[in-house]
C-alpha positions as CSV (number, residue, x, y, z in Angstrom):
1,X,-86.8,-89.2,70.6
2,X,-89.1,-90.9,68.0
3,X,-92.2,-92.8,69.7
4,X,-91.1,-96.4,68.8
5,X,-87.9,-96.2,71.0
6,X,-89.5,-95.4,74.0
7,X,-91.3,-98.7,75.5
8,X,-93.7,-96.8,78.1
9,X,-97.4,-96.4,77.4
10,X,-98.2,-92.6,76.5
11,X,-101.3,-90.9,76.4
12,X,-103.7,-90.6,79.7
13,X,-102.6,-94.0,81.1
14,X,-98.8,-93.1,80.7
15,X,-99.5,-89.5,82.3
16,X,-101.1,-91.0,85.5
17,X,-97.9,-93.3,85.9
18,X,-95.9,-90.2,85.6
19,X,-97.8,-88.3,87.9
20,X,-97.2,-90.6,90.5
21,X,-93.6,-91.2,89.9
22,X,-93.4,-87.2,89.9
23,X,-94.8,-87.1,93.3
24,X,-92.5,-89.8,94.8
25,X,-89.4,-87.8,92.7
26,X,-90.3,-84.4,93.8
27,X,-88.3,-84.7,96.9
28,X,-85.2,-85.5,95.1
29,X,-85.7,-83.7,92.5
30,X,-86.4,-80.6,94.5
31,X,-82.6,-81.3,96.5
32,X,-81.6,-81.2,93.3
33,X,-82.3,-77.8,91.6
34,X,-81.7,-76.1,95.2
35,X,-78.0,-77.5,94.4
36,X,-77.4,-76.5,91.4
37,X,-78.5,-73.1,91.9
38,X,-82.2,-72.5,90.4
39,X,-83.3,-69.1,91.4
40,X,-85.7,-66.4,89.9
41,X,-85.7,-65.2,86.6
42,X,-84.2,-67.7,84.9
43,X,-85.1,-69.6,81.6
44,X,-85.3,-73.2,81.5
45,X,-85.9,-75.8,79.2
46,X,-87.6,-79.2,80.5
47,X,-87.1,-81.5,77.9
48,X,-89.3,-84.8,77.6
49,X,-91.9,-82.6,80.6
50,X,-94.1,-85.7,80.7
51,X,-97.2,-85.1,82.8
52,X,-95.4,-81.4,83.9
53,X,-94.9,-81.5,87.5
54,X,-91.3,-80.7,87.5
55,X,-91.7,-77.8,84.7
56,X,-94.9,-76.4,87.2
57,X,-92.2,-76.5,90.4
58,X,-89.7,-75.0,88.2
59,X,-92.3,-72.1,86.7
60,X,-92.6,-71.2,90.5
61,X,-89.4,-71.3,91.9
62,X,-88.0,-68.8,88.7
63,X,-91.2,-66.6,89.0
64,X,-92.4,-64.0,88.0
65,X,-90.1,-63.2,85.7
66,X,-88.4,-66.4,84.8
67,X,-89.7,-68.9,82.1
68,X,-90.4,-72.6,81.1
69,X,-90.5,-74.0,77.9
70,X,-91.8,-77.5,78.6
71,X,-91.4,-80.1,75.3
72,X,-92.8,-83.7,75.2
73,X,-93.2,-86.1,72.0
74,X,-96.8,-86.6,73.2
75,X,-99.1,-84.3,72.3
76,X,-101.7,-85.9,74.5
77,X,-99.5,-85.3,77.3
78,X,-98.7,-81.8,76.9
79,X,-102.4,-80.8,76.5
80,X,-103.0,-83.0,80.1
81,X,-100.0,-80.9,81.2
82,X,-101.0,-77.3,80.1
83,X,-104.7,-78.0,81.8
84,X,-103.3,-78.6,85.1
85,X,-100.7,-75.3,84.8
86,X,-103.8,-73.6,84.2
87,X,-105.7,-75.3,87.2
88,X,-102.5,-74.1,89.2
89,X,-102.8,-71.0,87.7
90,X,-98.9,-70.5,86.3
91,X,-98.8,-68.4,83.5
92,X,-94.9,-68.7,82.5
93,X,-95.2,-72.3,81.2
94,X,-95.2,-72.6,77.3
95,X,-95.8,-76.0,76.6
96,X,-94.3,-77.1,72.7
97,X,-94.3,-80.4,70.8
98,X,-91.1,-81.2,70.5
99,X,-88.5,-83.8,70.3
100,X,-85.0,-83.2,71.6
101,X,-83.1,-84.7,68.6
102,X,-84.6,-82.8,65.9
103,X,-84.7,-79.6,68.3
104,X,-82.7,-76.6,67.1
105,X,-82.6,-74.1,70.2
106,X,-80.7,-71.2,70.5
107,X,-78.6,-69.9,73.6
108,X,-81.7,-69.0,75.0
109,X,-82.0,-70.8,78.3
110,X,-80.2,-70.8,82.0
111,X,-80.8,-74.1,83.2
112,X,-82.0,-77.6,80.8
113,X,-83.3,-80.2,83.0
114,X,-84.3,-84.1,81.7
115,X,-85.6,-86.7,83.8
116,X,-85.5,-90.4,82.7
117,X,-84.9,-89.1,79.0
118,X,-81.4,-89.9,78.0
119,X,-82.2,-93.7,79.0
120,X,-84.4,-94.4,75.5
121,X,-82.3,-92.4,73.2
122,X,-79.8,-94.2,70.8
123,X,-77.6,-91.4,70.8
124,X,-77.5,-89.8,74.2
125,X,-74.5,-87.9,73.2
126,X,-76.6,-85.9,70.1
127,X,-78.9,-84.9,72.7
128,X,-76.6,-83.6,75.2
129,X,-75.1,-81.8,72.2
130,X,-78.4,-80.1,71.4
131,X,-79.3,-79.7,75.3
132,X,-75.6,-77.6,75.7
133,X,-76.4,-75.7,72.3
134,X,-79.5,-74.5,74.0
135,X,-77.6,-73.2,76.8
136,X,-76.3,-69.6,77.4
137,X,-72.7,-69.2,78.5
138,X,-72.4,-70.1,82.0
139,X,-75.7,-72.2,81.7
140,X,-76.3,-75.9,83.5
141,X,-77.8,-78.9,81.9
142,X,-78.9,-81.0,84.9
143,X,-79.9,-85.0,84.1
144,X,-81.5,-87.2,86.4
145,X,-81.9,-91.1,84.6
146,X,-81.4,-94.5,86.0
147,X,-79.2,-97.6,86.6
148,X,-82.0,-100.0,86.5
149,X,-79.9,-102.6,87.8
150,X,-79.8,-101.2,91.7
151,X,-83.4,-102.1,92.4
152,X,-83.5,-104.1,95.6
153,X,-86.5,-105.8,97.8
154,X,-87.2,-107.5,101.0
155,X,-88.2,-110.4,100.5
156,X,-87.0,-111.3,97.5
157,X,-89.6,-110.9,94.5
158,X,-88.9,-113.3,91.7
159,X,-92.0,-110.9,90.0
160,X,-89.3,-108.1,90.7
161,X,-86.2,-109.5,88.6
162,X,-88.3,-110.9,85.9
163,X,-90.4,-107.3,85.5
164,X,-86.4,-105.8,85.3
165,X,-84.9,-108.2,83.0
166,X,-88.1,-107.5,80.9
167,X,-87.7,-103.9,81.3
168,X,-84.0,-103.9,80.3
169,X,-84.1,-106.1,77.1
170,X,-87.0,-104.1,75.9
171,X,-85.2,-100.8,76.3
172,X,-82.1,-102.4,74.8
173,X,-84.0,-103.5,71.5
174,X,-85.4,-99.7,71.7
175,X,-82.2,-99.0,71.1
176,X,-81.4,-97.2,74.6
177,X,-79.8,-98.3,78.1
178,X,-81.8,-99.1,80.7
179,X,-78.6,-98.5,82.8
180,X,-77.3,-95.4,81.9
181,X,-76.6,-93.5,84.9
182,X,-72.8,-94.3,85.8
183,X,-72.4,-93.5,82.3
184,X,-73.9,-89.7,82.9
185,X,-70.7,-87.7,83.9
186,X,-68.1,-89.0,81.1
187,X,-71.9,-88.2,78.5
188,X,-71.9,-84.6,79.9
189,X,-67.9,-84.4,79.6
190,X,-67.4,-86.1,76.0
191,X,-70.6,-83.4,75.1
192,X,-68.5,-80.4,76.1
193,X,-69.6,-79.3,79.8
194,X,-67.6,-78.0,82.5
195,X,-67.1,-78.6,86.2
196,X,-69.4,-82.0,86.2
197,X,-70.7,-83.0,89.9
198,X,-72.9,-86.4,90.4
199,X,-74.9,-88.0,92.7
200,X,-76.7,-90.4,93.9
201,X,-80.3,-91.5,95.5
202,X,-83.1,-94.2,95.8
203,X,-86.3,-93.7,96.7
204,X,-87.7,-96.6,99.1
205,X,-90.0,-97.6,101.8
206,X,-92.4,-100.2,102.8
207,X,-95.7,-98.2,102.4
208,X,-96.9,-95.3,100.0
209,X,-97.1,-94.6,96.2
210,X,-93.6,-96.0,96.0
211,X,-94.4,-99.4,96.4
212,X,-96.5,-99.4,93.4
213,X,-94.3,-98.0,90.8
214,X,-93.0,-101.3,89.7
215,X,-96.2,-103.2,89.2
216,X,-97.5,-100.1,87.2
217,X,-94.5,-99.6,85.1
218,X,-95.1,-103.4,84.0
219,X,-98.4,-103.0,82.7
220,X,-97.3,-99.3,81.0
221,X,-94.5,-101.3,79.2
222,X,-96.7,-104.6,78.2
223,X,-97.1,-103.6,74.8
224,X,-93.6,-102.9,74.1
225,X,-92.6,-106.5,75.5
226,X,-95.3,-108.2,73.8
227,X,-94.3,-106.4,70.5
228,X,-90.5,-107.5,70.6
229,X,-91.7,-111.0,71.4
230,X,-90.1,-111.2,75.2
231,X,-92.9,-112.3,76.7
232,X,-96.6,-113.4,76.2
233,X,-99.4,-111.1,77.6
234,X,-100.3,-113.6,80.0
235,X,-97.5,-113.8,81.6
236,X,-97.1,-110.4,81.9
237,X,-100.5,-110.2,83.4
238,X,-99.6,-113.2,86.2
239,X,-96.3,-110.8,86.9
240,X,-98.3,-107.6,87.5
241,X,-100.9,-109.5,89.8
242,X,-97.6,-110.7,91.9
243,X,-96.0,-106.9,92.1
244,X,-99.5,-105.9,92.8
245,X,-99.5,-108.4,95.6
246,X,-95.7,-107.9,96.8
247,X,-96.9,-103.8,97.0
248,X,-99.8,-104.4,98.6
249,X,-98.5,-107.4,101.7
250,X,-97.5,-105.3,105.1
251,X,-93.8,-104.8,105.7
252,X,-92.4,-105.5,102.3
253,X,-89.8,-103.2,101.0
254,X,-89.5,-102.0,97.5
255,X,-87.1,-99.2,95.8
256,X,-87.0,-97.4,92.6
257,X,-84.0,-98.3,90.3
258,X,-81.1,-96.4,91.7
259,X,-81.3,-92.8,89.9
260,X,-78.1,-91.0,89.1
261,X,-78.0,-87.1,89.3
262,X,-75.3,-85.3,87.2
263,X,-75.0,-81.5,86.1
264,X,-72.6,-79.9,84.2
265,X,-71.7,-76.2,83.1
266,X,-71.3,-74.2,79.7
267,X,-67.8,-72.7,79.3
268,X,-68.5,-68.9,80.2
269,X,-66.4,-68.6,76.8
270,X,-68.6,-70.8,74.8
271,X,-70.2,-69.3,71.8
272,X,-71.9,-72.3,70.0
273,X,-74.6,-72.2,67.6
274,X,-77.6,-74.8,67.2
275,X,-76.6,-77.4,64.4
């Protein structure tokens, strides 16, 4: 995934937002790899790690013999990401500057895990097909990406729709699909996996750190709109005052964008070589 398709902010500013995402995720996320069947020793590859909370919950759940290769396109990211797995003392992180479509793994790895990745790519399908080359036979990819469309609020937020029509068309001039998860299991089956399961979940509530992820996705994604010409910065900056607002009034309700979970197998038979 080349920089200019993806439409967030990087760097220290795009890491915080992550971080906080990551923390109202990690529930869901956790659900997740307990279902597909993360256990010790394994080798995994998080691809697109971001700030690295999910590759520092997967280094201790596979410990101490399993491993994480954690790769990110941001290089400022990864070396925010491999302080804090030293803070939290895990020494079975490697942490590589990487991009998933020119990566050429080989079946070296259990599990492959992306979250909110496939969503910017042009070709989600060449990524799966590198993600299943990576894996041994018998191996799970396991993607978690959204369908920005299921957002929903009480009361209604005109700030809301405009901040998720602005979302969408930028990610769509990216080149990407800012509503890719119903599309996830026929992705995992055109890219060769077996025995595909889904699901689905939304984080919501009217207080906590999910109430602001909407307001601070706008102003991570300001550039990108202001660069494709959707929008002027000031009224960007009047709709992140309202979300602000919205987040911050007692009793409203706010979600994340619906988030669809899917995980599919390698053939036990498969013996596929990186192209």
């Amino acid at each position: 995934m080349e920089q200019t398709n993806y439409i967030i902010r990087g760097g220290i500013e795009g890491t915080e937002r992550l971080r906080l995402l990551s923390r109202v995720m990690r529930a869901t996320t956790s659900g997740l790899l307990d279902r597909v069947g993360i256990r010790p020793g394994m080798a995994c590859l998080e691809v697109g790690c971001g700030s690295g909370d999910v590759a520092f919950d997967l280094a201790r759940r596979i410990a101490p013999q399993g491993r994480v290769v954690a790769t990110d396109i941001d290089q400022i990211k990864l070396e925010l990401a491999s302080r804090e797995a030293g803070a939290q003392q895990l020494s079975n992180i490697e942490f590589r500057l990487s991009d998933i479509m020119q990566d050429n793994h080989t079946q070296e790895f259990d599990l492959v895990h992306a979250r909110f990745i496939l969503t910017h790519l042009p070709s989600p399908e060449g990524a799966l097909t590198k993600m299943r080359h990576a894996l041994r036979p018998g191996g799970v990819v396991v993607i978690e990406d959204i369908d920005f469309r299921g957002h929903f609020c009480h009361p209604d937020s005109p700030a809301l729709w405009r901040y998720i029509d602005l979302y969408t068309q930028a990610v769509q001039r990216r080149g990407g699909d800012a509503n890719i998860g119903p599309r996830l299991p026929a992705l995992l089956e055109g890219a060769g996996f077996e025995t595909i399961h889904m699901n689905v979940v939304q984080p919501a509530g009217t207080t906590g750190e999910i109430k602001l992820i909407s307001a601070i996705t706008m102003e991570n994604i300001a550039g990108a709109i202001v660069a494709e010409g959707l929008a002027t910065q000031d009224e960007i900056d009047r709709i992140v005052a309202e979300l602000y607002e919205y987040a911050g009034t007692f009793g409203t309700l706010s979600s994340a964008p619906r988030i669809v979970e899917a995980w599919g197998y390698q053939s036990l038979s498969d013996s596929t070589r990186s192209v």
